[in-house]
N, C-alpha and C positions, 0 to 999 in steps of 0.2 A: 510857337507861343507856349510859355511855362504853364501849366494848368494851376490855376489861380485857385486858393483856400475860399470857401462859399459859406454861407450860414444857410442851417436848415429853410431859412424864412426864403431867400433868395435862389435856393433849390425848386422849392416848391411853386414860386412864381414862374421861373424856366420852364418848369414839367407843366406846366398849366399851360403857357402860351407851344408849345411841342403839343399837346391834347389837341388843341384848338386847331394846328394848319394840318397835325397826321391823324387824326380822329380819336374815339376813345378809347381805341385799342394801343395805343401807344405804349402808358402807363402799367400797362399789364405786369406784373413781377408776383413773386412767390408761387410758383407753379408746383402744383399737388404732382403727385406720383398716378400716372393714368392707366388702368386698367385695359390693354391693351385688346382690340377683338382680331376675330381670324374667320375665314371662310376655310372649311377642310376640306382638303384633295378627295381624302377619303385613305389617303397609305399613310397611317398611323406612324410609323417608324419614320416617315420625309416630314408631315405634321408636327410633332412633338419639337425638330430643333429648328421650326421657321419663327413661329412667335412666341416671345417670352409670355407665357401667364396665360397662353391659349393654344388652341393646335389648329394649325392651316396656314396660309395663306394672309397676309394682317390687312384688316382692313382702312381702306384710307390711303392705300398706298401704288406704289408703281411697281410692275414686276414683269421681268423680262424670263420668257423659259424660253431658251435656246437651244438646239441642235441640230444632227443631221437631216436629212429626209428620211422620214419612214421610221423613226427613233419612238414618238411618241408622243411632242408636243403637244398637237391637238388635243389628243385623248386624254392627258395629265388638267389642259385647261375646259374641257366641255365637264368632267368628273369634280370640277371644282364649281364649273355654274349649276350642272345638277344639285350638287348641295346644297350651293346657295338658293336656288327656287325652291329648293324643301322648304326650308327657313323659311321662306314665305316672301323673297327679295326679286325685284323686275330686276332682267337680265338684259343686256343687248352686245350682240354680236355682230361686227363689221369685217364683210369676208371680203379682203381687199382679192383675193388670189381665186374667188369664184370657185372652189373645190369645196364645199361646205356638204358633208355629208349626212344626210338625216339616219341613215341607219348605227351609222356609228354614233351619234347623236344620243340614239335612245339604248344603244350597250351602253352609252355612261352616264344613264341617267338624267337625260335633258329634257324636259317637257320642251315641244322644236312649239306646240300650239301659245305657249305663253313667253317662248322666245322671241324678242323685238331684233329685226335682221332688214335695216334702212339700205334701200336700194341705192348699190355705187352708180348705177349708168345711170342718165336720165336721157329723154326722149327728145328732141328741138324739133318743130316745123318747120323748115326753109325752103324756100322755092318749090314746094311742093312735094319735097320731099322727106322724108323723116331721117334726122342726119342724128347719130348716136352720140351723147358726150359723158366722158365717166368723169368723175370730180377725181380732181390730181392729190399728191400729198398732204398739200398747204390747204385744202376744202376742208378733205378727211381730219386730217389734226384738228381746226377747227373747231368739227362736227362733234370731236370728242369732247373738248372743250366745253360746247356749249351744254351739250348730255350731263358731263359732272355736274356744273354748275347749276341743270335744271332738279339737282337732287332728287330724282327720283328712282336713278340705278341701284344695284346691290353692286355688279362688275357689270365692267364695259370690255369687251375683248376685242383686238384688233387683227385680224388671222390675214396676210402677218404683213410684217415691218417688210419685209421685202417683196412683198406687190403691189407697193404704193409705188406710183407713178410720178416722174415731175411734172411739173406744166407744161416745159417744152418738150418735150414727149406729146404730149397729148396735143398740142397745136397745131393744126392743119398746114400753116403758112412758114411754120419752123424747117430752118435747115437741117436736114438729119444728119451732114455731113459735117456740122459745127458742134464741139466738144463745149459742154457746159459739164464738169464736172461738181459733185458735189450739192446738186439742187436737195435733194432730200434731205442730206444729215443737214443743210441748213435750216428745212421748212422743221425739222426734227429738233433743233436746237433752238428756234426761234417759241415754238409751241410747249416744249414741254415742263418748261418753269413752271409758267400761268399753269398749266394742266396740275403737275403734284401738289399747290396751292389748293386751288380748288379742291382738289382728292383728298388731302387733311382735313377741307372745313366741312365739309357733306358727307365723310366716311367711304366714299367710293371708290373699289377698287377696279384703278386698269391693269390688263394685261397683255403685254406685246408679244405676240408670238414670233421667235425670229431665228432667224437659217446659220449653219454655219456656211462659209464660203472659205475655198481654198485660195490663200494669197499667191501670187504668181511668182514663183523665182525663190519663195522661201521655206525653211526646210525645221523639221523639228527642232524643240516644241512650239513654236512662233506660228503653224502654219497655216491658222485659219484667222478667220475676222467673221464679224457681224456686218452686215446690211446696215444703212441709217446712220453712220459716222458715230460719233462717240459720247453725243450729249445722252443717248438712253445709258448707257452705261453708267456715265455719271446721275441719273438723276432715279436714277431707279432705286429701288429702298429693297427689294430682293430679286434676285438672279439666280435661277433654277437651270443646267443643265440636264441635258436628258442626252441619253446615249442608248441604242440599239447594242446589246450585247449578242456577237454574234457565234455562241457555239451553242452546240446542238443540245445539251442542257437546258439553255436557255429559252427553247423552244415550249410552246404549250401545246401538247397533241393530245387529244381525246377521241375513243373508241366508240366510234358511229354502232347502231344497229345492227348493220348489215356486218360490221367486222371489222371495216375500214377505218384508219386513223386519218384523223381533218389536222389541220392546224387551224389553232382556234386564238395564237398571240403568241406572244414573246416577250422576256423580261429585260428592262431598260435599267441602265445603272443611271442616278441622279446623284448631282453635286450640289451643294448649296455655292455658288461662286460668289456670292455677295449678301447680305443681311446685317440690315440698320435694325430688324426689328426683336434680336437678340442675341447672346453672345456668341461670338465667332466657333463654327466649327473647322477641326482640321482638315487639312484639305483633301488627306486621302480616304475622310470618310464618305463610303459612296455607298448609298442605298437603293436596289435593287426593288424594282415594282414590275407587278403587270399590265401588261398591255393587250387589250382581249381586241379582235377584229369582228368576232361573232357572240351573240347571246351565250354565254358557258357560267353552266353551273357546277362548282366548284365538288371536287371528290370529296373520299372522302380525307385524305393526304391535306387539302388547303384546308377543307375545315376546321380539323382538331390542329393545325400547324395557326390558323386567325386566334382562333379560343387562348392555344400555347402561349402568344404572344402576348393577349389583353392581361392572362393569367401571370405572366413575365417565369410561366415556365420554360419557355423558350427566350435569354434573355441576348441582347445583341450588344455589341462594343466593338465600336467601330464599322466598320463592316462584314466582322465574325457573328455568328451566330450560335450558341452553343445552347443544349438542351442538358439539364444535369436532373438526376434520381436521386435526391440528397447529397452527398460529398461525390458521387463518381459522374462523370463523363457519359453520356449515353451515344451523344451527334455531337460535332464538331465542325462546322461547316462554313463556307464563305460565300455569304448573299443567299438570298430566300432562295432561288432558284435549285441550285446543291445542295440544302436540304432540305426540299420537297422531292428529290430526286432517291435524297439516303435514304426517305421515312418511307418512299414506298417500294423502293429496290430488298430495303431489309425488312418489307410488310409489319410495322413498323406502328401505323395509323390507330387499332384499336389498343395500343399500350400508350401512345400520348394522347390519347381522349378521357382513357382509364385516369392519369395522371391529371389532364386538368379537372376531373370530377374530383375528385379527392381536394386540388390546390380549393376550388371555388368551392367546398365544405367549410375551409377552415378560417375559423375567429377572425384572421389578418382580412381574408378578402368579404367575411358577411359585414367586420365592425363598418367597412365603407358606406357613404354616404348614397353613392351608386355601385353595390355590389355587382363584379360581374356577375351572369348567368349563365346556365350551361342549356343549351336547345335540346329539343325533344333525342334531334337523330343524334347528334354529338353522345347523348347520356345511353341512345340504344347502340352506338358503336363501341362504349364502354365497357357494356355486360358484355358483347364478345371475345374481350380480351382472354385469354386462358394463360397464368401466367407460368404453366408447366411444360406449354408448348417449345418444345427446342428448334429454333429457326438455324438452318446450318452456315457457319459463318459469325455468327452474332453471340457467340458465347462469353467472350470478352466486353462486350455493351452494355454489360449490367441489365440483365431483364430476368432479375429477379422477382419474384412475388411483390406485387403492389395489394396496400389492404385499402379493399374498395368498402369494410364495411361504414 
């Protein structure tokens, strides 16, 4: 049927009786430009290109971090509920996979005491016996469901996508020898519309924590998949990669007491694989975070290398990193990792502390609204600098005289 010429008068009675059977959100038009919010990870450099007009994680939305085991997932998403319970936001945590660790919990900053963490099993009475029943996919999804919609979370995490159960799985009377494929990604396809709905109108962010798995029979680059079929894919508004980098650089070792070196983490490269909530980045930018197993307090190499960065004396592109002394080259590095490695192999630390004292003196960073500031010890590893000292090797790196007056 041709679409027929209307007079405004005969519009307006249409949109009136459409008001009337879809409610009065129907008519909704001329949409402002929205100030978009974010919960921070806390690694400023993965923050800065997830939401446009904030840094973090955006809230309101669906978000999938995916990788190996042992990569980092959890600890990128408990460092994101830490922050958010700063903020002053109820958290709740659904440990489908029963591995919920409290001490890692409280390395990344989690209060576990004002953490809400709804029990999967529950208990039955039968015949006199007490017979265990865990809620399958299709509960869980629910459960989350109904949490958004009670608007009272900051984030909801689901740890993870792949230790959710189907029903027939958990049914006593089920054949175990009978193949039902695909129970999940449909209880996952059928739930997660309503869910990202909801997540828009209450501002609540979920987060799926989820595996990679190797496909069987097939071979680079194609060779892994996610858990839960492919409606989170589609419905998810960003998608965080996390990858275990595994050479010996990447290592975080700190020098006990006694002599001994601990391994205290290791550093994860992160992709942005998907983001509705700002502009696309390329894809082989990958940024490099850590990942700590034990309570560690930062040298003095991370330090003045945190400070470098807020000062954007350390500035990154892509995932190079380079440190410049006005026009020349000092490091030149790819990913935090390698040069954290450079700044304390070539001792290195009290001439880029010297350096950001100087940047956070000057006009451009006080005229700010939130100047940075420089910490008590960052400013006493400053005065150590000696810029006469000849480090052997580093004569080419430009460590020339810095004026700290």
């Amino acid at each position: 049927m041709a679409n027929r010429k209307i007079t405004k008068k005969i519009r307006d009675e249409i949109m009136k009786k459409l008001v009337q059977n879809f409610g009065p959100g129907y008519d909704k038009k001329g949409l402002a430009e929205v100030q978009l919010k974010a919960f921070p990870t806390g690694y400023g450099d993965l923050d800065c290109l997830l939401t446009k007009g904030s840094m973090g994680i955006a809230r309101g939305a669906l978000v999938e971090i995916l990788g190996s085991a042992g990569s980092g997932k959890t600890s990128v998403a408990m460092r994101t509920v830490g922050h958010a319970q700063k903020a002053g936001h109820l958290c709740c945590w659904l440990d489908a996979e029963a591995a919920f660790s409290h001490d890692l919990a409280h390395i990344n900053g989690v209060n576990t005491e004002e953490l809400v963490m709804p029990e999967l099993y529950e208990t039955k009475a039968m015949e006199n016996q007490d017979e265990g029943s865990f809620f399958n996919s299709a509960e869980i999804l629910h459960m989350i469901y109904r949490s958004v919609v009670a608007n009272c979370y900051g984030i909801i995490v689901l740890d993870s996508v792949a230790g959710l159960m189907a029903e027939s799985v958990l049914d006593v009377n089920s054949d175990p020898n009978k193949k039902r494929p695909g129970e999940v990604a449909i209880s996952m396809s059928k739930n997660l519309g309503k869910i990202a709905q909801a997540c828009k109108k209450t501002e609540t962010t979920v987060i799926f924590i989820n595996q990679l798995r190797d496909k069987i029979g097939e071979m680079y680059p194609d060779r892994f998949h996610t858990p839960g079929g492919r409606s989170l894919d589609f419905f998810s508004h960003q998608r965080i990669s996390v990858e275990k980098i595994k050479s010996k650089a990447a290592q975080v070792w700190v020098k006990e007491e006694d002599g001994t070196d601990s391994l205290y983490g290791h550093y994860a490269r992160t992709a942005i694989v998907k983001n509705r909530m700002a502009p696309p980045v390329d894809p082989d930018v990958q940024i490099q975070i850590p990942i700590y197993y034990k309570k560690y307090n930062p040298d003095n190499a991370k330090q003045s290398y945190d400070l470098a960065r807020k000062l954007q004396v350390i500035n990154i592109r892509g995932s190079t990193l380079t440190w410049k002394d006005g026009k020349s080259i000092v490091l030149k590095e790819e990913g935090e990792s390698n040069m954290l490695v450079a700044i304390r192999g070539g001792l290195l630390e009290s001439r880029l502390a010297a350096q950001c004292v100087i940047v956070a003196n000057e006009e451009k960073n006080l005229s700010k609204k939130s100047p940075v500031r420089v910490g008590s010890y960052v400013a006493s590893l400053a005065g150590t600098y000696d810029p006469n000292k000849k480090i052997e090797g580093l004569e080419t790196l430009g460590t020339g005289p810095l004026d700290l007056e």
